[in-house]
Structures are given as structure tokens and as C-alpha cells.
C-alpha positions as CSV (number, residue, x, y, z in Angstrom):
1,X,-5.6,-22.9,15.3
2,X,-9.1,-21.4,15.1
3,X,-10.9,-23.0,17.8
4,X,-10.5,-20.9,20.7
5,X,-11.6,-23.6,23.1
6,X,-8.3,-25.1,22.4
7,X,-6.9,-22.2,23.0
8,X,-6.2,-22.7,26.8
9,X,-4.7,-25.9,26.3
10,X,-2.4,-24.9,23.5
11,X,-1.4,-22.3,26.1
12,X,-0.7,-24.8,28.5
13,X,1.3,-27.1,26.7
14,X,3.6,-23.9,24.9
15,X,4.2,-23.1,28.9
16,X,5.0,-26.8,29.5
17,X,7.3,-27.2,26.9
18,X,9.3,-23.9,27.7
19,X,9.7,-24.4,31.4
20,X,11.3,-28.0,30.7
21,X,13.5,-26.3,27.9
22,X,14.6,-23.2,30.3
23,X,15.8,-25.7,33.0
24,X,17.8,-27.3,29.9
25,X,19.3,-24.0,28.9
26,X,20.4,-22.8,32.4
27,X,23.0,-24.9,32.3
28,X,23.8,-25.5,28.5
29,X,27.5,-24.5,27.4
30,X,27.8,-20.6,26.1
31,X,29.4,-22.3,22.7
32,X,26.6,-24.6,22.2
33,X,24.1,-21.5,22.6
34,X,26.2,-19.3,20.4
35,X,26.4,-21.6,18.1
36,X,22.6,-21.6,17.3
37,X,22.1,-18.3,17.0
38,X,25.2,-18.2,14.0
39,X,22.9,-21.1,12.4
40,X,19.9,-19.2,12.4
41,X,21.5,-16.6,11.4
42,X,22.4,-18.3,8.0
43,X,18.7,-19.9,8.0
44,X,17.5,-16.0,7.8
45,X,19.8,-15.5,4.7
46,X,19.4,-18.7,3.3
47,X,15.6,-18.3,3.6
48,X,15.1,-14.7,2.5
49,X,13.4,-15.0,0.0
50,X,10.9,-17.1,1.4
51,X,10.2,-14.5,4.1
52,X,10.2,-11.6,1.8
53,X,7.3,-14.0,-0.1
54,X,5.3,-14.2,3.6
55,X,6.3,-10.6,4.1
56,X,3.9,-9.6,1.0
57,X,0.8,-11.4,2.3
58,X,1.4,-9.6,5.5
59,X,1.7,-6.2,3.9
60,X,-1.5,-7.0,1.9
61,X,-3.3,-7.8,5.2
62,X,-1.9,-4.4,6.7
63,X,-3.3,-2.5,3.7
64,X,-6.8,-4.4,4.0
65,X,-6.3,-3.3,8.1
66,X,-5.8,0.3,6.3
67,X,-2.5,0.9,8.5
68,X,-0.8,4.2,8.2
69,X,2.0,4.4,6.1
70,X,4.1,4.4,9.0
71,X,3.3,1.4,10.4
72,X,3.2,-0.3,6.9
73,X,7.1,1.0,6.9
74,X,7.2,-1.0,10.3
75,X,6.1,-4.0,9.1
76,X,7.6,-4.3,5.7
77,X,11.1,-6.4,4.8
78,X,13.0,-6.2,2.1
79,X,16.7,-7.6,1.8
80,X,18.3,-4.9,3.3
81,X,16.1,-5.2,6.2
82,X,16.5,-8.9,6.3
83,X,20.4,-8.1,6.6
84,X,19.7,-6.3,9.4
85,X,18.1,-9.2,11.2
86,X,21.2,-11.4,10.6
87,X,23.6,-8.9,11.3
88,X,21.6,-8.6,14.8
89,X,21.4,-12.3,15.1
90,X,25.4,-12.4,14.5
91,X,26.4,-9.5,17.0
92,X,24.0,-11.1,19.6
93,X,25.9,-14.9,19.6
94,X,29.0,-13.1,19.3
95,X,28.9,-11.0,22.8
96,X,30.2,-11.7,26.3
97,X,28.0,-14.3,27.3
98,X,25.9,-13.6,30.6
99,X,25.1,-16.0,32.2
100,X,27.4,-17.1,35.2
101,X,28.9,-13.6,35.1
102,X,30.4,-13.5,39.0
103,X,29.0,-9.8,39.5
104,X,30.6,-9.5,43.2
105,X,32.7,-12.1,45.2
106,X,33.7,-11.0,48.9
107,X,34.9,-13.4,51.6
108,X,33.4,-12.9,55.1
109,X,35.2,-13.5,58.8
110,X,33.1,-16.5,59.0
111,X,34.9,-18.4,56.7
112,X,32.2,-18.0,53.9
113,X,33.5,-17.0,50.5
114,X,30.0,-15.6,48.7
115,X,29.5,-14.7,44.5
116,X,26.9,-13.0,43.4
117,X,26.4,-14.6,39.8
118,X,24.1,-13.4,37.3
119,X,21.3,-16.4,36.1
120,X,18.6,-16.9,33.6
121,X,15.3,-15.5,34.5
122,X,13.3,-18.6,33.5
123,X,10.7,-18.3,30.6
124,X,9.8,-15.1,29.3
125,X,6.6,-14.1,26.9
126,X,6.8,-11.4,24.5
127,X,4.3,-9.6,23.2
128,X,4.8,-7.5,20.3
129,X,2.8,-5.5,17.2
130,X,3.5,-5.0,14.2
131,X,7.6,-5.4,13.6
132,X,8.6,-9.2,12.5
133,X,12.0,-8.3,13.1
134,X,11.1,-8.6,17.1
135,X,10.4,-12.2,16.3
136,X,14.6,-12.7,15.4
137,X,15.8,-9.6,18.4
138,X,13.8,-11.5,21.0
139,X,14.3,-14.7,20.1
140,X,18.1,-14.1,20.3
141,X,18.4,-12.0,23.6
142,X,16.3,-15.0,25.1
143,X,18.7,-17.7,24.4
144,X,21.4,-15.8,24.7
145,X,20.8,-15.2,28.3
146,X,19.4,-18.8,28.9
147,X,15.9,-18.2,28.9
148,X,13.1,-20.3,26.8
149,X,11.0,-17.7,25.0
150,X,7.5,-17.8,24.4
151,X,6.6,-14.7,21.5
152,X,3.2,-13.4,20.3
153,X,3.6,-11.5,17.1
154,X,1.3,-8.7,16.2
155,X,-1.5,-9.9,13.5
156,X,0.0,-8.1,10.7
157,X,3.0,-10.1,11.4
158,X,2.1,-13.3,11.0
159,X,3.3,-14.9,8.0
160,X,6.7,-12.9,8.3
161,X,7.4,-14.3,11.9
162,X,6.2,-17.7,11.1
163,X,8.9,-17.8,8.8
164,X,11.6,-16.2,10.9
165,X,10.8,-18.2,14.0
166,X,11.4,-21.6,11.6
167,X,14.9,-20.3,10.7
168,X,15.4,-19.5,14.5
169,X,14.1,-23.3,15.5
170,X,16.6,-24.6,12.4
171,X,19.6,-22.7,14.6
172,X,18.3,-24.2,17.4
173,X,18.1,-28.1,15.9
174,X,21.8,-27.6,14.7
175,X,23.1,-26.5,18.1
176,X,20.9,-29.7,19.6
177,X,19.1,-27.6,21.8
178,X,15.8,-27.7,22.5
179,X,13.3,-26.4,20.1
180,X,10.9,-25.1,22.6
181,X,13.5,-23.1,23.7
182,X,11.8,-20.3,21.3
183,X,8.3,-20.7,20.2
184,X,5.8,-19.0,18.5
185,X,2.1,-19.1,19.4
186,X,0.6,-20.3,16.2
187,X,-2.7,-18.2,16.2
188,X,-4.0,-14.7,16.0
189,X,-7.1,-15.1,18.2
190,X,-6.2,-12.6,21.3
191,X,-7.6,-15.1,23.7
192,X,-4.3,-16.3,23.8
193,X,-2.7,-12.9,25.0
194,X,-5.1,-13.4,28.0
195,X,-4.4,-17.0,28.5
196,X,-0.2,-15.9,28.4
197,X,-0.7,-13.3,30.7
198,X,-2.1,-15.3,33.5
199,X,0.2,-18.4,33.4
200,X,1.8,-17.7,36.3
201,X,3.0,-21.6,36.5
202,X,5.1,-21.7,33.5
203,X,6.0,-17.8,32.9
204,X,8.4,-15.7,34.4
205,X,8.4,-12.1,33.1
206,X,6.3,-10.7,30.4
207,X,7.9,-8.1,28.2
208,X,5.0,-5.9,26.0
209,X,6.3,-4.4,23.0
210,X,3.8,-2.0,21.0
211,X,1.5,0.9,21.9
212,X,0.1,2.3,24.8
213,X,-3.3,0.1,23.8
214,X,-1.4,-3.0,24.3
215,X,1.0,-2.2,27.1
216,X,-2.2,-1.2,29.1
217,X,-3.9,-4.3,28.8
218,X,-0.7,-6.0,29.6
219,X,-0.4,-3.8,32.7
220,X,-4.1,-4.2,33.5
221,X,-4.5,-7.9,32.9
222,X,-0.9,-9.8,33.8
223,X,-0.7,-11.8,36.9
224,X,2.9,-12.3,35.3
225,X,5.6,-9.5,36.8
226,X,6.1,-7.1,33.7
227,X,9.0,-4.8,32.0
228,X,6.7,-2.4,31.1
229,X,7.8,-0.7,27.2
230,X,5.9,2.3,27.5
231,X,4.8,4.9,24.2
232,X,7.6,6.7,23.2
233,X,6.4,10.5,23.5
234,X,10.2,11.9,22.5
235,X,10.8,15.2,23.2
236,X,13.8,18.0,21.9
237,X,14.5,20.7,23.5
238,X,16.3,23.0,21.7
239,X,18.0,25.6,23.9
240,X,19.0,29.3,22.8
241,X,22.7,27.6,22.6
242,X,22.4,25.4,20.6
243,X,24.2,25.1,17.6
244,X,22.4,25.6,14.5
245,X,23.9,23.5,12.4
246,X,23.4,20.6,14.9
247,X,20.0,21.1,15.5
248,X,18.8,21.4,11.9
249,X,20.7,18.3,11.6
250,X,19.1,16.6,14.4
251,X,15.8,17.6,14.5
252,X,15.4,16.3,11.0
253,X,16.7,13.0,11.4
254,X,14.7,12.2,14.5
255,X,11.8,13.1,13.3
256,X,12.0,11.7,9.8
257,X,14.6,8.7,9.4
258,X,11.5,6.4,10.2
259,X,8.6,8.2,11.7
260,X,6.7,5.2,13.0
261,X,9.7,3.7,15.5
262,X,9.6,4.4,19.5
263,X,12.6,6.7,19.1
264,X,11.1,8.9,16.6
265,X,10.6,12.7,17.8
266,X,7.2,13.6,18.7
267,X,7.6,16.9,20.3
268,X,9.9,19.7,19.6
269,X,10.6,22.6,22.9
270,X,11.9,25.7,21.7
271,X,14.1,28.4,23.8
272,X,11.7,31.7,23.3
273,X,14.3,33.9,22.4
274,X,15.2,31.7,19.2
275,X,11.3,31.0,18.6
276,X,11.9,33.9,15.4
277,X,15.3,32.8,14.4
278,X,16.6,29.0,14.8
279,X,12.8,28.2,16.1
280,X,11.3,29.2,12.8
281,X,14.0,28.2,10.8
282,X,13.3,24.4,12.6
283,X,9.9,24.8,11.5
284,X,10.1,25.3,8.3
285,X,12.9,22.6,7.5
286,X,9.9,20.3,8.8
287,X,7.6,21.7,6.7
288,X,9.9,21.5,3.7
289,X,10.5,17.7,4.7
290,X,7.0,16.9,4.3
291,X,6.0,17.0,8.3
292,X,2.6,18.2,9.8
293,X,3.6,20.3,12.2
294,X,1.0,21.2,15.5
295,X,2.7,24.8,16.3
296,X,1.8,26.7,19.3
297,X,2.0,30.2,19.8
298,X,4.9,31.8,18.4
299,X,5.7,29.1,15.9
300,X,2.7,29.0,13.6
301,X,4.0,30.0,10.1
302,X,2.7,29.1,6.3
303,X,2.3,25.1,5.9
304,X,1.4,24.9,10.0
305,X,-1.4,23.6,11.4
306,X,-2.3,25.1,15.6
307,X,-1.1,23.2,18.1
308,X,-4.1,21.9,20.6
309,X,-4.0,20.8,24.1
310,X,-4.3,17.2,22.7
311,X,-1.0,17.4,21.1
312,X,1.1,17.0,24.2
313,X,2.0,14.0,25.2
314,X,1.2,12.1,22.0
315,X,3.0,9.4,20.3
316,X,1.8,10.4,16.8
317,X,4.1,8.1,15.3
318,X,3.8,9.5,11.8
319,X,5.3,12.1,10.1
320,X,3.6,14.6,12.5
321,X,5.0,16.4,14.7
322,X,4.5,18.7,17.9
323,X,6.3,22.5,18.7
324,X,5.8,24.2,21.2
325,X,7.7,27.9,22.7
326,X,9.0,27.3,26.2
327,X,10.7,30.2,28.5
328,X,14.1,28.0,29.2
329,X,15.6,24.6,29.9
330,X,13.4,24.7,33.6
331,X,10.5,25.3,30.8
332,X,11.5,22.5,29.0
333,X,11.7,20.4,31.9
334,X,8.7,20.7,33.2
335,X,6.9,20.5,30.2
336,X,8.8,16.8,29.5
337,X,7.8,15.8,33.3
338,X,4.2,16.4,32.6
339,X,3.9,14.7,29.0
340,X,6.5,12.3,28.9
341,X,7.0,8.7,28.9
342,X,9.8,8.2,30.6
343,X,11.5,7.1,27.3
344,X,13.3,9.3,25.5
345,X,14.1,13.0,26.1
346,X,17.1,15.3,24.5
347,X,18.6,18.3,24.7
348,X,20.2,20.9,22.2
349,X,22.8,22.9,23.5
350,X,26.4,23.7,23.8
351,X,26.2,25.5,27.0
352,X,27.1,22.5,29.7
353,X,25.6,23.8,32.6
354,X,22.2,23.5,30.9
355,X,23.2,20.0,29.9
356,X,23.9,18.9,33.0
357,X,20.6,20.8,34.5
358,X,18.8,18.8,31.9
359,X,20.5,15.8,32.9
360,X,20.3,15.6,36.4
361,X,16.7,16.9,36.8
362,X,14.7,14.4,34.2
363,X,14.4,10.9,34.9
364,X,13.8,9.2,31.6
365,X,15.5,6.0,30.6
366,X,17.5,7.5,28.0
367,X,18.6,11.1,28.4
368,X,20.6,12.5,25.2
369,X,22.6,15.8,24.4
370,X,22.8,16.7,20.5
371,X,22.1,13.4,19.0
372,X,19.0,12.4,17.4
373,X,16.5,10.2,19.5
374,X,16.9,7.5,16.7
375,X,19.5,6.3,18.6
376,X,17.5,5.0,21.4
377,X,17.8,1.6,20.2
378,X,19.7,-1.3,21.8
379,X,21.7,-1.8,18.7
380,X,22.7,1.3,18.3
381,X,24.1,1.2,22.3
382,X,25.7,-2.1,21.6
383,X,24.1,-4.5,22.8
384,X,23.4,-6.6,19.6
385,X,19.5,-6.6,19.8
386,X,16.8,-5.0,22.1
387,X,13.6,-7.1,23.3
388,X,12.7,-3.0,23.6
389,X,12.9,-0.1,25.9
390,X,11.9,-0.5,29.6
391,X,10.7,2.8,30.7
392,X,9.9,1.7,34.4
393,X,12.3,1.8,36.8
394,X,12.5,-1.8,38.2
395,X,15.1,-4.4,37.5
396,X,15.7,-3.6,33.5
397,X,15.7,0.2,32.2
398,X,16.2,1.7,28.9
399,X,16.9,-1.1,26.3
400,X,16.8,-4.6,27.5
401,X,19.5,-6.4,26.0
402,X,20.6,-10.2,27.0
403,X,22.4,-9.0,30.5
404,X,19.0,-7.3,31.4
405,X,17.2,-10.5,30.8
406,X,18.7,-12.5,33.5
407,X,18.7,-11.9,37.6
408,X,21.3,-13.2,40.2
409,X,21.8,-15.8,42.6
410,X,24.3,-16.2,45.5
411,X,27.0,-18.9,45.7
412,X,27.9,-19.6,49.3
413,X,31.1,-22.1,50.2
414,X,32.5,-22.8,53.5
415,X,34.5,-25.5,54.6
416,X,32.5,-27.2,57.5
417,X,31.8,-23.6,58.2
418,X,29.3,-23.3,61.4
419,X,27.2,-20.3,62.9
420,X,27.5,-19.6,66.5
């Protein structure tokens, strides 16, 4: 749809639909919503190379966009990739299903028995960049948790998500539930981000899913309560225990295993009394791997570029990368608590009582002790899928999997029970 004075109205009926479809799914069997997500799970395979083939016009529009490398990685499928999406698809149907979950159960002296049960939130909208394979995680997490899903892919996404939202809306048909259940706003024009944010009727939550550019104007603009998925400005600290081996280890992998994900490392703290030894040796393992690395004092060797003011605290998310000398773990800390996001921080040592220091005194949504920050993924914690990373600290924190996609109710029985 072009005409963006339909736009409102398309709005309006997507919201329409999905309200009437979420009250259908509160209450729809766990088999019958399992069962879809298994059938769109064989869609996605059946169908691959059909979205590899809308995959390629989307790449070609990303390279006439002249996106980075990084994010071209981001957006690109191939059928590895695509096995990923219905490996995620399967481990998603096949967990403990939410919804109904008794969470606490207590009887009281009045005669009341009371469960606190976890339910659906209602209708979510996610807005993503970028990644198709958000289209098939949220999707998923959604109707596993008994919401109805409205998704707006990024523009470079387009043709990929078009085609993975059919296959989720075959799963859906095959399960007989409702296709509006998960739908996929069918134009680019950002007048219908505006138009999502404010429908206050129809939507429940809104989960943003990109850069800081689009999580702002989600922040600024949405009458809708928001999990806010902040940058990812990761930093390592790597303390004068740590152990070498480890760290070389670690350092590389988050920094370079995909540069252009929210988990990647941006920043790299070094203990000063291993800036000359395990500091330097970091450095130029970097270099070696092909990274641009901002150095500040005491790190700049051969292949460096000097580290500026305006390299702290930013999500570069390239193969570019920030170092910086700090006095000790309390050097490290207070470094993180200025520049970061709140989303992923981690420590290299072997000494526990700086690992616990570290631990206790940060207050990101994932904390980690020598392991790469590629990890910070909701696959990778087990929960199937993420809809991504909440890095505020209502309600969902840290990757928001199914069970953080619903809220609670109480169940009160009595037995002609009376107050007095």
C-alpha cells in the first residue's frame, strides 16, 4: 500500500483484527498452538528457497541503501541461516507452555483459596530493523504465550519477511487458528510506525528492536507502554587475573563472530598493569583479525588508530572496536556505569572476589564472567527465541522469551465465602 492516507485505516483494521484474535488465543489449547508453530516450521523449509529468492532483492536494496557490511551480514539468509529459523521455530513449540502457569497458590483464614496464574498480555507490536529472522522469533514467542502479534519489519527486510510471515500464517491455517493472530504490516511508509505507536485501543505493549535511532522514537512517540531494547554498548573487562588463554579466546569471538549483532563487543577495559603484556597482546590479536581498534593511552601500537572521547559509549557495530587502560575492576566499573547500556557487560578473571565485586556492583541485564558476550542471546539461554533484550528494568529484563511476554492474574474461590 502506497497511499499513506490509507494508512490510518489499514492501521485500524490490523489492530481490529488482532484484538478479536488475542481474545481467541487466550483461551486456545497449548497443543493446538504448538501445533502451528511445528507447521510453520516445515513451511520455512519447505519454502526456502523462495525466501532465499526474496532474500536477494532485499540484499540488493541494502547495497543501493549502501549498508555496512555488517548490517548487510544482518540481513542476509542463506540455508544455514534459514535452518536456524526452523530450528528456533521447533524449540519454541516444543517448551513448557506459559500460559495458565499457577505461579503461587496460598489459602487464606477466610476461606479463600487464591492462584496467581500467569496470562497473555493481549496484542503486542514489534518493531524491528534490518534482521528477517525477527519476523519468525517474534512471531513464535507471540503465539506461544497467547498473544496476537502485530510486526513492522525494517525496509531492507521486506521481501524476506513477507515471505516468512506467509509460512508463519500457513502454521497458523493448519492449527485452525486465527490468521490475524500474526500479521505483517504490508508497507514501508513509516507513517505506519506512528499510526502503531499510538493505538492505544487495540495494542498492548510495544517491543522496539533496532538502534538507538529507532528505540528513541519509540520511546519519544508511544502512547503504548514499552520494553525498551536499548543499543548494545558491550563492554570486557579484562582484569590482571585473567587467564590468558581465555581472554584471547574471548575477546576475539565477541568481537568478531558477527560484528553487527547487539551482543557484539564494543569496548575492551584493560587492568593497567597487563596494559604491556596480556593488554597489548589483546590488541594486536584484534589487529591481526582485521579490527580497527580506537586505543587510548597505553594501548596504541602499529595498526591502531587513538581512541577519542566519542568512542565511549558507542555501538559501532562493525568490526571496530574500543580499548581503553583502566586502574582496576572499581575502574572498570565506573567506566561501564557511565557508557553503558545496561545490556551486556563481562568480566575476565579468575580471581572470585573481583567477580563477585563486578557482579554485585553493575546492574546490567546480563552480567557475564569469561564467556564471550555473543552469548547474550535468548537462544543461547534457552529460551527457544528472543523478541530481544530488555535493558529496562520493568516487568521483562534481559531476553524476552515467551514467559516474559505474558502478565498474571489472580484466581479467587470461596465457597459462599463472606467478609465481615
Amino acid at each position: 500500500m502506497k497511499d499513506s492516507e490509507n494508512i490510518p485505516a489499514m492501521m485500524q483494521e490490523l489492530g481490529q483484527r488482532a484484538k478479536a484474535a488475542a481474545a481467541e488465543l487466550g483461551f486456545a489449547p497449548a497443543a493446538q498452538r504448538q501445533q502451528a508453530l511445528e507447521a510453520a516450521a516445515d513451511a520455512v523449509w519447505a519454502n526456502r528457497a523462495e525466501i532465499i529468492a526474496a532474500n536477494a532483492k532485499d540484499l540488493e536494496f541494502g547495497r543501493g541503501k549502501g549498508l555496512s557490511d555488517a548490517m548487510m551480514d544482518r540481513l542476509m539468509l542463506d540455508e544455514a541461516r534459514i535452518q536456524g529459523i526452523v530450528d528456533g521455530l521447533r524449540n519454541v513449540a516444543g517448551q513448557d507452555d506459559p500460559v495458565g502457569e499457577v505461579l503461587a497458590e496460598w489459602d487464606r483464614p477466610s476461606g479463600l483459596n487464591i492462584r496467581r496464574v500467569r496470562t497473555p498480555l493481549g496484542v503486542i507490536g514489534v518493531i524491528y530493523e534490518s534482521r528477517p529472522n525477527v519476523t519468525a522469533d517474534a512471531g513464535a514467542l507471540c503465539l506461544k504465550s497467547g498473544n496476537a502479534v502485530i510486526l513492522r519489519g525494517g525496509s531492507e527486510s521486506f521481501h524476506s519477511s513477507g515471505m516468512i510471515h506467509s509460512c508463519l500464517v500457513e502454521g497458523l491455517k493448519a492449527a485452525g487458528l486465527p490468521e490475524a493472530a500474526i500479521q505483517l504490516v504490508p508497507t514501508r511508509d513509516r507513517a505506519a510506525v506512528q499510526e502503531l505507536l499510538t493505538m492505544t485501543d487495540y495494542v498492548d505493549v510495544i517491543v522496539p528492536r533496532g538502534g538507538k535511532g529507532l528505540v528513541g522514537l519509540v520511546q519519544r512517540e508511544a502512547r503504548v507502554p514499552v520494553f525498551a531494547h536499548l543499543e548494545g554498548i558491550v563492554h570486557i573487562y579484562v582484569d590482571k587475573a585473567a587467564d590468558p588463554q581465555k581472554a584471547l579466546y574471548v575477546v576475539l569471538n565477541a568481537k568478531t563472530r558477527r560484528t553487527g549483532i547487539c551482543g557484539a563487543a564494543e569496548c575492551l577495559l584493560i587492568h593497567r598493569e597487563i596494559a604491556e603484556g596480556l593488554g597489548a597482546d589483546l590488541i594486536r590479536a584484534l589487529v591481526e583479525a582485521g579490527v580497527e581498534v580506537h586505543a587510548g593511552a597505553g594501548l596504541q601500537l602499529d595498526g591502531t588508530l587513538a581512541a577519542t572521547d566519542a568512542d565511549w559509549g558507542k555501538e559501532f557495530l562493525d568490526s571496530i572496536i574500543a580499548a581503553k587502560v583502566v586502574e582496576d575492576v572499581d575502574g572498570a566499573i565506573a567506566h561501564i556505569r557511565a557508557y553503558s547500556s545496561s545490556h551486556t557487560d563481562c568480566v575476565l578473571t579468575e580471581d572470585d572476589a573481583v567477580a563477585d565485586r563486578f557482579f554485585e556492583r553493575l546492574d546490567s541485564a546480563i552480567l557475564m564472567r569469561n564467556a564471550s558476550t555473543q552469548f547474550a542471546d535468548g537462544g543461547e539461554f534457552g529460551m527457544g527465541a528472543e523478541i530481544g533484550i530488555a535493558t529496562g528494568k520493568m516487568h521483562a529484563r534481559g531476553p524476552v522469551g515467551a514467559a516474559q511476554l505474558t502478565s498474571f492474574k489472580y484466581l479467587v474461590v470461596g465457597d459462599g465465602t463472606t467478609r465481615p
